[in-house]
N, C-alpha and C positions, 0 to 999 in steps of 0.2 A: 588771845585771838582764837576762835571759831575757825575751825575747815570747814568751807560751806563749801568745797570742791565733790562733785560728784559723777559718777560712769554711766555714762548715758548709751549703754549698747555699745560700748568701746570705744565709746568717743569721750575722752575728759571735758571737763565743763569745770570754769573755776567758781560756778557758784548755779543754786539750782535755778534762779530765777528769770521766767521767762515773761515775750508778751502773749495772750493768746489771738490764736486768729483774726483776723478783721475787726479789731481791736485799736488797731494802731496803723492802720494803712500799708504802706509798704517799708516805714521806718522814715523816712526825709521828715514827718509832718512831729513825731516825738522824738525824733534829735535834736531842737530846737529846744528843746526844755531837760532833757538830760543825756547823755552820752551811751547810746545804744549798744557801743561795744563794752559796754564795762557788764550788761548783762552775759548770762549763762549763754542765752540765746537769743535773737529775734526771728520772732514768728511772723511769716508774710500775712496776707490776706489769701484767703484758696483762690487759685487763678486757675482757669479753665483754657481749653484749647486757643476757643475763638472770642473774641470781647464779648461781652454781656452787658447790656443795659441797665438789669437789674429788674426789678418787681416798679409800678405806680409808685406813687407820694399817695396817702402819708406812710412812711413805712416805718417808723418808732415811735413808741410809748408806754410811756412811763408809768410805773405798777408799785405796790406797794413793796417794797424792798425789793426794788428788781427793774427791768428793762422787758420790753418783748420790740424785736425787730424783723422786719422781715425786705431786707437789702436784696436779695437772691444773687448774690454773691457777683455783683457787679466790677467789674474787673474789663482789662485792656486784652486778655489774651494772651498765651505763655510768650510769644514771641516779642510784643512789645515787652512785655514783664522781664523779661532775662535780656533784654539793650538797655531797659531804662532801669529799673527798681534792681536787681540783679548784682548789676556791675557795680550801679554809688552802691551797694550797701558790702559789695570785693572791695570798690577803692578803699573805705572806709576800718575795713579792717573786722567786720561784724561777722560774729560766727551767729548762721542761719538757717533756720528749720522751714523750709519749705512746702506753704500748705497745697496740696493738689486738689482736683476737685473734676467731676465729669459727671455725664450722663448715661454713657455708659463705660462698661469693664475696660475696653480698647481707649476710652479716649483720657480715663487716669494713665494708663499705659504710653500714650502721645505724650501728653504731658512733661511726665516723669522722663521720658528718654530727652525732651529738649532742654529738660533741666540740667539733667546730667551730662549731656555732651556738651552743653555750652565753654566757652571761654570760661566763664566766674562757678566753673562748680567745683573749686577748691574753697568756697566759702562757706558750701552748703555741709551743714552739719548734721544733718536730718530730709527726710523726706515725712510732712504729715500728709496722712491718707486721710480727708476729710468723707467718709465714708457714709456722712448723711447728710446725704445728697440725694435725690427723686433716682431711680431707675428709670429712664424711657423706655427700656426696653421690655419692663413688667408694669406697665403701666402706673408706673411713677409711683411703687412701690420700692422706700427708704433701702438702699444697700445695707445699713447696718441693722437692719428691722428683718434681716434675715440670712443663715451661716450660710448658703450657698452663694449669694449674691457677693457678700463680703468676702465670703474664701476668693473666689473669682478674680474679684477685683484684685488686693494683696496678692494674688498669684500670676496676675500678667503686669502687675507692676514690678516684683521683686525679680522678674527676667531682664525687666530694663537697668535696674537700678544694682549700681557695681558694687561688691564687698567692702566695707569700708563706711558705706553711707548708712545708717540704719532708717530703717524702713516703721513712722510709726500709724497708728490705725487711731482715730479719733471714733470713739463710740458713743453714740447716742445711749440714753436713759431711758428711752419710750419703748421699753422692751422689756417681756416677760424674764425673762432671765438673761442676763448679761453676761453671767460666765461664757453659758452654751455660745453667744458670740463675738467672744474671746478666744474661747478655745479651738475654732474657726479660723480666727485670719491668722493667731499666732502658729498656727499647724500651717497655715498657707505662706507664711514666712516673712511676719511682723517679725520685729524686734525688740517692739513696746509697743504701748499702748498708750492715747491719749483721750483721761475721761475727767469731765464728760464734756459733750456738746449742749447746747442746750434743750430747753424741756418746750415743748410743743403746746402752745396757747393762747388763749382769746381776750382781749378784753373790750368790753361796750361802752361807748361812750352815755353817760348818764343822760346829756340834755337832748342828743341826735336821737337815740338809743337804737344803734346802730354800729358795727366794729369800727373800733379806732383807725385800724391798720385797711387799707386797699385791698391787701388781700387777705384780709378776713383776721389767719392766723399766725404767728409769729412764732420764734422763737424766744422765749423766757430763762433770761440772765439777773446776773448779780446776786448779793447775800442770803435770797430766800431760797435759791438754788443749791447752797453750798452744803444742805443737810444729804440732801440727793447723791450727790458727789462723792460724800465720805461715805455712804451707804453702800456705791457703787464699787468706788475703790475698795473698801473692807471687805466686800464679797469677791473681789477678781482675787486679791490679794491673800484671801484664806484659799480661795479655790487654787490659787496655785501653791501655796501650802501643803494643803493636800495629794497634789499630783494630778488633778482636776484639769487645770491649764499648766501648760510649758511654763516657766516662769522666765517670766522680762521684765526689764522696769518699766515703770508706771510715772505718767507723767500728770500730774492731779492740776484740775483746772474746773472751775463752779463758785462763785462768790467770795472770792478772796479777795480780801481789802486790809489786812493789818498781818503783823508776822504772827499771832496768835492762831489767825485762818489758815495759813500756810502750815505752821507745825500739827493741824491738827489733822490736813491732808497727808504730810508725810506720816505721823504716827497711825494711819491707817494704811497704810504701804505703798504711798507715791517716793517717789526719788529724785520728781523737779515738781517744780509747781508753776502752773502758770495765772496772768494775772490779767484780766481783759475788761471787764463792765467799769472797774473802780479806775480804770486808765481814761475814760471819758471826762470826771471831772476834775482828776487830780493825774496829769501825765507825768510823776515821777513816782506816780503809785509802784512799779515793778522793781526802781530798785530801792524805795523804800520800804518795800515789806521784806527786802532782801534783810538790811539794815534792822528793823525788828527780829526780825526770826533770828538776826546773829546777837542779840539782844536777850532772847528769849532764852532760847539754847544756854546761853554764858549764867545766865539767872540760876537755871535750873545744875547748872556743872557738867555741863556736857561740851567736851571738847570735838566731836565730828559729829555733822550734821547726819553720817551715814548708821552713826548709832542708832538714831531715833526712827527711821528707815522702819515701819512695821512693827514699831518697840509695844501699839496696842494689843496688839494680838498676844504676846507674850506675857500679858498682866502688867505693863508701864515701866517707870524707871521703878527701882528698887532701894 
């Protein structure tokens, strides 16, 4: 047997596998098809202050190894969110990583404190800072597409947010260098880090010839993604190597669909993986890549999953 058991910022986790955001709804809709607590984590949808509509129809389509969406993170509102989605996912037993989401620094900050003071926040396992998200405040200029915006944010959240809960920062790809905004929120008081979000993109429809999507641009998921990812990952994860960024763990998320994807994430220095575009047409994708990867692992003769933990960087197994 494999220890796929891993420390998630001091919080134990009996196995790394997660869902990613807005991936799975709020958990009622893929409990139905497999048993949510048995994962590491469930990942909500980013819920923002006040309900959100979302973006026009059409807003997904389908790409060549991949997805582009652009939902604009439609949601009920943290208050309904923490009576309804919240408490079944307490009663249920589900340890939960809670994604936040605002328009500006104060209203991640709202958020986060109605999370945490609620009734059901002994459930919550995590806090994710979904961090690219428009800035209203700079003219809808990405929080994570820049260190002061993202310190900012991370720093009037982790005032709300009590010792205990770790604090993590979802980073966008669409940036010149991703260390520099890394080394940014986790100085502002991440605790990890979750990369990546997705990648920023267009596509035309051939016979309209005109965008698929309403509004124009989406975001671009699933397996074409997952080069990006480990690209990303391997650069934060040598940079903290180095001394570069603080070191925390890394929670790898970009095209995973089999436990081969996932080990290739951790062997570039993730320590969960999360698992979201392949949960669309197969919803026991999360914890069957769980299932490979202890598969995987057992193949190669590794008995803890926290071996392999960044084992690329050191020249492989031996």
């Amino acid at each position: 047997m494999v220890d796929l058991s891993v420390d998630l910022a001091g919080v134990p986790l009996p196995s790394p596998m997660m869902t990613a955001s807005g991936c799975a709804a709020n958990g009622r809709e893929m409990h139905r098809f497999i048993d949510i607590t048995e994962l590491g984590a469930f990942v909500t949808k980013s819920v923002k202050a006040a309900p959100v509509s979302g973006r026009p129809t059409p807003r997904m389509a389908e790409t060549d190894s991949g997805m582009l969406n652009s939902i604009g993170l439609q949601g009920p509102g943290v208050a309904a969110f923490v009576e309804e989605d919240l408490a079944w996912l307490h009663s249920i037993g589900a340890r939960v990583v809670v994604s936040i989401a605002g328009g500006t620094a104060s209203e991640f900050a709202a958020v986060a404190r109605r999370v945490v003071r609620s009734p059901y926040a002994s459930a919550v396992a995590a806090i994710e800072v979904n961090i690219s998200c428009p800035n209203v405040a700079n003219r809808g200029l990405v929080f994570a597409c820049e260190p002061s915006g993202s310190h900012k944010v991370i720093t009037l959240v982790r005032e709300e947010v009590p010792r205990g809960i770790p604090i993590l920062a979802k980073l966008s790809p669409d940036v010149t260098d991703i260390t520099e905004i890394a080394a940014a929120v986790v100085k502002a008081g991440a605790h990890g880090l979750t990369m990546i979000n997705t990648l920023l993109g267009v596509a035309i429809d051939p016979v309209r010839l005109r965008p698929h999507l309403a509004a124009t641009t989406g975001g671009l998921s699933g397996p074409a993604v997952r080069p990006v990812a480990v690209r990303a990952i391997w650069q934060v994860s040598a940079a903290m190597r180095e001394g570069r960024v603080p070191a925390v763990p890394i929670v790898g998320a970009g095209g995973v669909r089999t436990g081969a994807d996932a080990l290739e994430l951790l062997a570039a220095g993730a320590t969960a993986v999360q698992v979201g575009t392949a949960a669309f047409n197969d919803p026991t994708a999360p914890l069957r890549v769980g299932r490979e990867l202890a598969d995987a692992l057992d193949a190669l003769g590794v008995d803890r999953l926290a071996d392999v933990v960044g084992i690329a960087h050191e020249g492989g197994l031996r």
